[in-house]
C-alpha positions, 0 to 999 in steps of 0.5 A, spaced: 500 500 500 502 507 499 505 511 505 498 515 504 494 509 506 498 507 511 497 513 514 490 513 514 490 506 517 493 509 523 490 516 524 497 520 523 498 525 518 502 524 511 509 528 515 509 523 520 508 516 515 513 519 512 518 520 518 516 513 521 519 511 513 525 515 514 527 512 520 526 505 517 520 503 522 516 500 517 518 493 516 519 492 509 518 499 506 521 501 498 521 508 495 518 506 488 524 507 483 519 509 477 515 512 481 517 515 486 512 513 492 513 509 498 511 501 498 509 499 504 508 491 502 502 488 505 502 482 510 500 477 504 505 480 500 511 479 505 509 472 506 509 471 498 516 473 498 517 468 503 519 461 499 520 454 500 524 450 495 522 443 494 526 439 490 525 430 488 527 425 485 524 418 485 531 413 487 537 414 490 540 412 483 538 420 481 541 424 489 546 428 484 539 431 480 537 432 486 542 436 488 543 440 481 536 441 482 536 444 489 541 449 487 539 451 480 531 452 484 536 456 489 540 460 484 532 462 480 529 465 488 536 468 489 536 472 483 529 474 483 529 477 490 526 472 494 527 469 502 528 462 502 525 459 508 527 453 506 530 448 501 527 442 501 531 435 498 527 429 497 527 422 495 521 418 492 516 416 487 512 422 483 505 418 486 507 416 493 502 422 496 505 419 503 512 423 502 514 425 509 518 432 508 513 434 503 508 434 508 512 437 514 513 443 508 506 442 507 504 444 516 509 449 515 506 456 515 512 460 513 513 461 507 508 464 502 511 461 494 513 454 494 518 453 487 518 447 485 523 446 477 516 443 474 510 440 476 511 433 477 517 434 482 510 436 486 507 430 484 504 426 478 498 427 479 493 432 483 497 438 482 491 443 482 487 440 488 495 442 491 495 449 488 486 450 490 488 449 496 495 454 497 491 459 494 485 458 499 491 460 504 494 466 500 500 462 499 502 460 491 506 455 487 511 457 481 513 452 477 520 454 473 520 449 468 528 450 467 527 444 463 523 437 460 522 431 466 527 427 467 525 420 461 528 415 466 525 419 473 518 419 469 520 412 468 521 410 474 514 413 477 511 409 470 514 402 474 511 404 482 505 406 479 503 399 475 507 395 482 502 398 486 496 396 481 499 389 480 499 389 488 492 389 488 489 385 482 494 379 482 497 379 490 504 381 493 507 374 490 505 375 484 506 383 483 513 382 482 513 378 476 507 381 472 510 387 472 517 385 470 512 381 464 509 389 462 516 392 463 519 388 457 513 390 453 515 397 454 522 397 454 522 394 447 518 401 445 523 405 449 529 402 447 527 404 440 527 412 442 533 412 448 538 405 448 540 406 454 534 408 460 535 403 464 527 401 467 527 397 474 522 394 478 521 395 485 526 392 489 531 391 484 539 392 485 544 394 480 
């Protein structure tokens, strides 16, 4: 808001508004470079600056993305003047809605922006019903879609999602070996397009 209304909300004069800003006794207060005017931010537009970086990869075969990820998430918030409250680094599947440090991040309330570097390093899916409910709360998610997801991360979800299912249509037992039985069939079409993305069933080492 101006300084104008910032002292009407407070019942004093524009001289004293204007006196308190000098004295930086208004936190987070700027002088508009185009405009001239003094910006007093709102408590929203404070806690909006305030963000949360939230970096994933599905196995620990990926930790070095993960790193690389983080830090060109905290290089994006760094340049665009935000305050990162937190650096959030986690391994798990893109559909596993039970990730324990994304719902830690998700109770905290100090942070306004969660940045994550695409959409399903959030999740695979119900990206919309999470952004409904930040914005609900006045807090947002931006996307910064550096690059394409990663083929053999998405891959690698694509394995959990069909182990789960054949979990419950065919039994722990058999689960293993129906998947790996509909993997074959897909990595005959994926080594048509990259030879080399490597697909493993859960479980399985290298």
């Amino acid at each position: 808001m101006k300084l104008s209304d910032y002292a009407k909300q407070r019942g004093i004069t524009y001289r004293a508004a204007w006196n308190h800003f000098k004295l930086g006794k208004i936190p987070g207060a700027y002088k508009d470079g185009h405009t001239g005017q003094i910006i007093i931010p709102t408590y929203q537009e404070t806690l909006l600056n305030k963000v949360a970086i939230y970096a994933r990869v599905s196995s620990n075969e990926n930790k070095d993305n993960l790193e690389s990820q983080a830090e060109r998430l905290k290089q994006y918030a760094t340049a665009r003047g935000y305050q990162i409250v937190h650096i959030v680094k986690e391994v798990g599947s893109g559909v596993n809605d039970n990730r324990k440090k994304l719902l830690k991040l998700m109770q905290q309330n100090d942070w306004g922006t969660l940045i994550v570097e695409h959409k399903d390093r959030l999740t695979r899916f119900g990206f919309n019903y999470i952004q409904a409910l930040l914005e609900n709360e006045g807090r947002k998610i931006e996307v910064v879609n550096l690059a394409e997801d990663d083929k053999t991360d998405l891959m690698q979800d694509l394995v959990a999602i069909i182990y789960l299912f054949s979990a419950r249509m065919y039994g722990l037992r058999r689960s293993k070996r129906k998947t790996e039985q509909i993997i074959e069939c897909l990595t005959k079409d994926a080594d048509k397009d990259d030879p080399h993305l490597p697909i493993k069933t859960p479980g399985q080492q290298e």
